[in-house]
N, C-alpha and C positions, 0 to 999 in steps of 0.2 A: 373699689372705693372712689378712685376718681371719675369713673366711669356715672356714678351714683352723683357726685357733687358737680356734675356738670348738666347733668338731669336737673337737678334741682334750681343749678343757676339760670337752667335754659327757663323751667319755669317760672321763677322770678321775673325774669326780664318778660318775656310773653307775658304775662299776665300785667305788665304797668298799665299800658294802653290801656285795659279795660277798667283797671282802681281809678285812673285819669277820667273816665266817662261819668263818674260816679259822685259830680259834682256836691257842692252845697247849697240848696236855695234857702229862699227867704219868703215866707207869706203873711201878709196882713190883709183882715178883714175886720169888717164891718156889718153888724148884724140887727136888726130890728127883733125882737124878743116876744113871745105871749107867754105867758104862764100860768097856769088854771091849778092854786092851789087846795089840795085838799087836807083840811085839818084834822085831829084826832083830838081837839078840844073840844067838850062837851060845851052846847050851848054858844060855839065860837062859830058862824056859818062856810062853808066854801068859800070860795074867792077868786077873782080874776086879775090880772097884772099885767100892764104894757111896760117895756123899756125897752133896754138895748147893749150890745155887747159889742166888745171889741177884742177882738186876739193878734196873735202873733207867735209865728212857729217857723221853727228853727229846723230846717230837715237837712240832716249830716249823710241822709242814703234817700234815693228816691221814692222807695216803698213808707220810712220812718220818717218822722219829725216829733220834736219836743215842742208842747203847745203852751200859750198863757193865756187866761183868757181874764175878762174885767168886764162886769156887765153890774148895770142899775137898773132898778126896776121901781116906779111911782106906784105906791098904796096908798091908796085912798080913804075913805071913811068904808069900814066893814061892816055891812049890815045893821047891826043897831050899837054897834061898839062907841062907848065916848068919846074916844079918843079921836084925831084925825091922824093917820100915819106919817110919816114921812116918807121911806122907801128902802130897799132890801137891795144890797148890793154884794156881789161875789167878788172873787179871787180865784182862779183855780190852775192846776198845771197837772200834766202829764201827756203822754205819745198819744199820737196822732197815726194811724196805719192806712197807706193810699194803696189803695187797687188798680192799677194802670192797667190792666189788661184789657180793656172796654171800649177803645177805639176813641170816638169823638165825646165821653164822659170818664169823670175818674170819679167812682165811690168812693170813700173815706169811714173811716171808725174811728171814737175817740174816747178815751177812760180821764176823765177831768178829777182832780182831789184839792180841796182848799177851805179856803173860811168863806162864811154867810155871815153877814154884817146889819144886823136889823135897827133901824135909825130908833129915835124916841117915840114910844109908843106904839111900838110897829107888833101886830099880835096880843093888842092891850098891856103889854109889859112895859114897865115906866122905865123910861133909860134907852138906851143902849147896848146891843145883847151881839156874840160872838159865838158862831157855832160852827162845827163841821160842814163839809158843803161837800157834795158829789154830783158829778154829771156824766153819764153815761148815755152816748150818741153816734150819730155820723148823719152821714148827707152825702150830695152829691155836685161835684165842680164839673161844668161847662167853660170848656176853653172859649174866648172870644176874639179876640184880637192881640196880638204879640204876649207880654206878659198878665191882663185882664181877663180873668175866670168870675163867670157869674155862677158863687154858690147858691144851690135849690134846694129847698126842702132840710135844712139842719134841725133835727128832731132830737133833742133831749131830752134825758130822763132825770129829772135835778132833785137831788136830795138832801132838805138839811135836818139837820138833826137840834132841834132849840126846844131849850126844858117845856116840861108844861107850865103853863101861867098860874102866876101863884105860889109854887110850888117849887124852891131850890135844894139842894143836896142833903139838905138840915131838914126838908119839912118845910111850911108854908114859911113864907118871909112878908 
């Protein structure tokens, strides 16, 4: 038995150094946005959208981090729609997974969940509208200089879910 608990203390202690290595960073970015929305309203055309995102991720192990990200995006006048928009802004959070095994690049993967926020008129709906928001993605960080990484290519796949127009949980309104 003591033979066993001294094995085991031996491990403990070997093993600090390496939990020590296993710091906690901090990353902030800044992101220019395209968005090519496709609609499932009849008579509503496609769409395209510029903006812009900002995050911030929290990584407690160097492979994992927890993400937040906040992006707006400017909508315009829609094809023949009356309205003029204002613009569509997100919320979203969850883990962030980095692949460090790739020498002078680090790929990343990312599962985003939160709200989609569409200002007045946004989708010809009068008001103000709140809806599920998903982004599933990754990309790829190039280290540059001390702590400055230039992300490339950040591709997501953004989904929100907002009623059809017209059309609330009663039936047209």
């Amino acid at each position: 038995m003591r033979k066993l608990a001294c094995l085991v203390g031996l491990f403990v202690f070997t093993s600090l150094p390496a939990a020590a290595q296993e710091g906690v960073s901090k990353d902030v970015t800044v992101e220019y946005s395209y968005i090519r929305a496709n609609t499932a309203t009849p008579g509503f055309p496609n769409f395209s959208v510029n903006g812009g995102s900002a995050s911030f991720a929290y990584n407690p192990r160097r492979w994992y981090g927890l993400t937040g990200e906040f992006g707006g995006y400017h909508i315009g006048k829609i094809g023949s729609a009356s309205a003029n928009t204002t613009g569509l802004f997100t919320y979203m959070f969850g883990p962030q997974i980095y692949f460090r095994n790739f020498g002078r690049f680090m790929p990343f993967a990312q599962d985003l969940f939160g709200v989609a926020h569409s200002g007045a008129g946004t989708f010809a709906v009068p008001g103000g509208r709140n809806a599920f928001a998903m982004a599933i993605g990754g990309g790829v960080d190039f280290p540059l200089r001390g702590r400055l990484t230039l992300r490339l290519g950040p591709v997501d796949y953004l989904l929100t879910q907002f009623s059809e127009t017209g059309a609330g949980p009663h039936g047209a309104e």
